[in-house]
N, C-alpha and C positions, 0 to 999 in steps of 0.2 A: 504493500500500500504506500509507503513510503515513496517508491520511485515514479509511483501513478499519479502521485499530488505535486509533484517538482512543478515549478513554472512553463508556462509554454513560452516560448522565445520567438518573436516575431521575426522573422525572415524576410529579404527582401520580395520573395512573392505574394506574400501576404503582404505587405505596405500599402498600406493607406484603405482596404477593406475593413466595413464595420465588424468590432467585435463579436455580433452574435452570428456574424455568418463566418466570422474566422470560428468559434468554437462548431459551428454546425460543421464547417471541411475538418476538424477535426475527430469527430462523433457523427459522420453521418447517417448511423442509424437511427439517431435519434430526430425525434420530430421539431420543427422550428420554433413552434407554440410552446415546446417543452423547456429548449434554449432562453425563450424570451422571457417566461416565468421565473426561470431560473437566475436573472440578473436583475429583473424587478426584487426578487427576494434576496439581493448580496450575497449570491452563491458562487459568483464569476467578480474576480478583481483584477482592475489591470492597475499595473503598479500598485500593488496595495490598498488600492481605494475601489471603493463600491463603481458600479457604472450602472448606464440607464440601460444600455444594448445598443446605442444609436453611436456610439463615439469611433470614430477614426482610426487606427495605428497607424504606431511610428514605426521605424525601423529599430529592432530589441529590444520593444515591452514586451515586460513580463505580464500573463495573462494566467491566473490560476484559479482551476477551479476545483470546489466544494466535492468531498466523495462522493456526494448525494452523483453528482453526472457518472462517474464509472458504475456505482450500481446500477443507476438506471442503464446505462450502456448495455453491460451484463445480461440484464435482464433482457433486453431489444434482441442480443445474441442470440438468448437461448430460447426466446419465445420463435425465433427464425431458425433454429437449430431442431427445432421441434415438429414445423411443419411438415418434413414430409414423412414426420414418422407416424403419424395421426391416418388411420384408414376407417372411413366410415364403415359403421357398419348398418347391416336393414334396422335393427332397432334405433338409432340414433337418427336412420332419415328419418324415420318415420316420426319419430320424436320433432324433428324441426322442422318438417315440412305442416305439421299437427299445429305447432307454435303460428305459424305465419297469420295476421292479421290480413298485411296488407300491403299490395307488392303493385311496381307500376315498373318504368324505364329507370329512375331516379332511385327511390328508397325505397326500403323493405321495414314493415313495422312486424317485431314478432313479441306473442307472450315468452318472456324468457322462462324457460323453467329452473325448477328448485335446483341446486345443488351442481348448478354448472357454471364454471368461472366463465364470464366472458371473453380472456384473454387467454392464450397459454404460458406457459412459463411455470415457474416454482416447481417442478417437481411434477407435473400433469401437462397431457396435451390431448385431454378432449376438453373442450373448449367452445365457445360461439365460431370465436373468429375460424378455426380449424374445419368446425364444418361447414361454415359456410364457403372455404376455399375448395373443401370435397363435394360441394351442394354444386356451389357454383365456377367451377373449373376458370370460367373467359366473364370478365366484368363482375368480380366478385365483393358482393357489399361490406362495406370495412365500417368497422365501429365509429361511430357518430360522438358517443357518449358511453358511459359507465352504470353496471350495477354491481354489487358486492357478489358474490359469488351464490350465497343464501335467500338473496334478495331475489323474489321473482314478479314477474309483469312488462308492461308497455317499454320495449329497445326499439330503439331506431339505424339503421345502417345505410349508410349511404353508397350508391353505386361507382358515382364519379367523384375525383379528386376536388372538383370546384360545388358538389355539392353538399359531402363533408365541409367543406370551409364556411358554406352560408350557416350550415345546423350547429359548427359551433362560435359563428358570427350568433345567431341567432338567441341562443344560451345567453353568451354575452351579454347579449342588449334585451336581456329576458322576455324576447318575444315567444317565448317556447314558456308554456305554464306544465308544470308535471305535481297528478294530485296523488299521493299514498295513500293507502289504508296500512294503518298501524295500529296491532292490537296490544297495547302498554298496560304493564299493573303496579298497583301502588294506589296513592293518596291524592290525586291530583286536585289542587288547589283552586286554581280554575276551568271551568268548564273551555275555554277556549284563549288564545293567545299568542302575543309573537314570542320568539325565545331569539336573544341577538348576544349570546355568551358567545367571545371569541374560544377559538380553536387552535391547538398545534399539536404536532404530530409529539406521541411520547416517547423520548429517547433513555426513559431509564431501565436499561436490562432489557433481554434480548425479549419478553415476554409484553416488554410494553411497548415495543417499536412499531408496531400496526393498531396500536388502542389511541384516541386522540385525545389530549386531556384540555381543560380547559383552565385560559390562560388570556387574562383579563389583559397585562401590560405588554405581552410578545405575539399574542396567537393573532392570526386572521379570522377579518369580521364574518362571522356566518348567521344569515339569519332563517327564524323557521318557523312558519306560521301552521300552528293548528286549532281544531278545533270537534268536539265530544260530542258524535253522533248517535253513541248509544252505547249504555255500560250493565256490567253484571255484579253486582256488588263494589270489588277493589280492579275490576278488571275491565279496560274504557278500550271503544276502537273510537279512530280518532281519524279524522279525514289531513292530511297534513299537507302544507303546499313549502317549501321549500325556494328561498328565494336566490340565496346561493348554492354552489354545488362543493362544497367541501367532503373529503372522506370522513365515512362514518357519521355526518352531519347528524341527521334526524336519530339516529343510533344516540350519537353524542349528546345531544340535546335533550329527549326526552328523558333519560337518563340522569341529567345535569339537575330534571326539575321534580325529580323523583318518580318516574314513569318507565322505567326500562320497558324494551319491550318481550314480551314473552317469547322464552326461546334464546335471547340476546346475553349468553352467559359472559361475554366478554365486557359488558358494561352494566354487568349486578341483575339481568332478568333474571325472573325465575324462566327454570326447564317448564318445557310444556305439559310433559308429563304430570306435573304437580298440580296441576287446575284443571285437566279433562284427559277425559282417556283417547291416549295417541300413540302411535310408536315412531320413535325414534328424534332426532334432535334436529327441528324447525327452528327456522326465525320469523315470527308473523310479520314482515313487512312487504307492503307489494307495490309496485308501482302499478297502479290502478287505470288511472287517466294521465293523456297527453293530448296538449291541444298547440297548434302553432301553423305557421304560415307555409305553403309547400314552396322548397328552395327554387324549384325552374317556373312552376303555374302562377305560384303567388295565391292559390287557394287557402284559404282557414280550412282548417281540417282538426278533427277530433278522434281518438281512436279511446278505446275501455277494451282490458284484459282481465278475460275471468281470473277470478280466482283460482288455485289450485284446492284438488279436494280436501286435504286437510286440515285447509284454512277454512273452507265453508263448513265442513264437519266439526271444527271449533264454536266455530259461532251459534250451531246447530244445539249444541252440547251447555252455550251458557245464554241460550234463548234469545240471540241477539239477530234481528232483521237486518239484513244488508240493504240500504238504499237503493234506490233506482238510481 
């Protein structure tokens, strides 16, 4: 690690190109969006000082960046390292072809299901993106946006390179609304509310580096609008609209206000098992609804993903009506 965080040394072919496209010829597996964020947050310094990502080089500045960019590197490897080892199989089409909502020339909207990472990488390569390279051989839809691995409901994938960029222009500029059903238990204080407790990722011990903790003077602003459609005694589902997209947001949040959500043992839920009869270990959260503008037509468009069975058989079990 040592010799991977040394400076980078500008050279006379790199002279006078901006910083974030000099770290991109250096990493260029990695994505430009990822570079850019990554020097908004003081993870890239040339000569020792922070930069925006817009500055110039001289000839022999130094340019060093945060470990954060080689693991992410790593990970771009091995998620590419993994593709062609990944073979569909009949049960898996079957499985994402079942998912598909809603498919045109442009995007592909699917129910994601439970227990399938969206990405490959860490240790696994069945994945969204994998089978949609085995689904779809020639124009294959690349992830738009993010769900947790657990998390299931409304994904979007975009076909072409320019319409990925409007869907995460569009995020952005929160023209894209995405509504959860979250079933949380605990004491909830109010029946409905914003939650705007900053966020940062946890670095202490190798157990809490993917938990986010909250961090009022360092973290990023995350905000999360919910509100208490129908409850079972200590046990609320909760319609939640999410106005940033931080990891483990809504996770993190309801959590913060004493509502984990059922199933969510990494931020204090209880197991599902303990409040209705289920097998095995669920997270109730789902992305429910997505509403937003189509990248080439310019149509509003609305799409709702069922539930999965176990999550209706929950609510079945503690007499809760799901809304229209």
């Amino acid at each position: 690690m040592t010799e991977q965080i040394k400076p980078l040394v500008v050279d006379a072919e790199h002279e006078g190109l901006r910083i974030d496209k000099f770290v991109l010829k250096q990493m260029p597996e990695l994505k430009f969006g990822f570079v850019q964020k990554m020097c908004r947050k003081g993870q890239v310094r040339l000569n020792g000082k922070r930069v925006k990502g817009t500055e110039r080089l001289n000839l022999n500045d130094e340019v060093r960046l945060s470990p954060a960019f080689y693991h992410e590197n790593n990970q771009v490897k091995e998620s590419v390292d993994v593709e062609n080892t990944y073979r569909m199989t009949p049960q898996d089409e079957k499985l994402i072809k079942q998912a598909i909502i809603y498919e045109d020339d442009d995007i592909l909207v699917i129910n994601k299901p439970e227990a399938v990472p969206v990405q490959a990488g860490s240790g696994h390569t069945r994945s969204i993106d994998r089978m949609m390279v085995a689904l779809y051989p020639e124009n294959t839809p690349r992830l738009a946006h993010r769900l947790d691995k657990a998390t299931t409901g409304c994904l979007v994938l975009g076909k072409k390179r320019q319409v990925i960029a409007k869907i995460t222009e569009g995020f952005k500029e929160k023209n894209w609304q995405k509504t959860y059903l979250a079933l949380a238990h605990g004491h909830l204080q109010d029946p409905e509310g914003r939650i705007d407790f900053k966020l940062e990722k946890g670095l202490e011990g190798a157990s809490e580096r993917e938990r986010m903790q909250i961090k009022e003077d360092e973290g990023q602003e995350a905000f999360t609008n919910y509100k208490r459609i129908a409850r079972s005694g200590n046990t609320h589902l909760l319609e939640v609209e999410p106005e940033t997209g931080r990891t483990h947001q809504i996770r993190a949040h309801l959590s913060a206000i004493g509502v984990p959500l059922v199933g969510d043992t990494k931020y204090d839920g209880p197991m599902a098992k303990e409040l209705f009869d289920i097998k095995g270990q669920k997270l109730f959260l789902h992305a429910w609804k997505i509403e937003f503008t189509h990248p080439t037509t310019g149509v509003r468009m609305q799409f709702k993903a069922e539930l999965p069975k176990y999550y209706k058989n929950a609510l079945t079990q503690l007499n809760i009506t799901l809304p229209e």
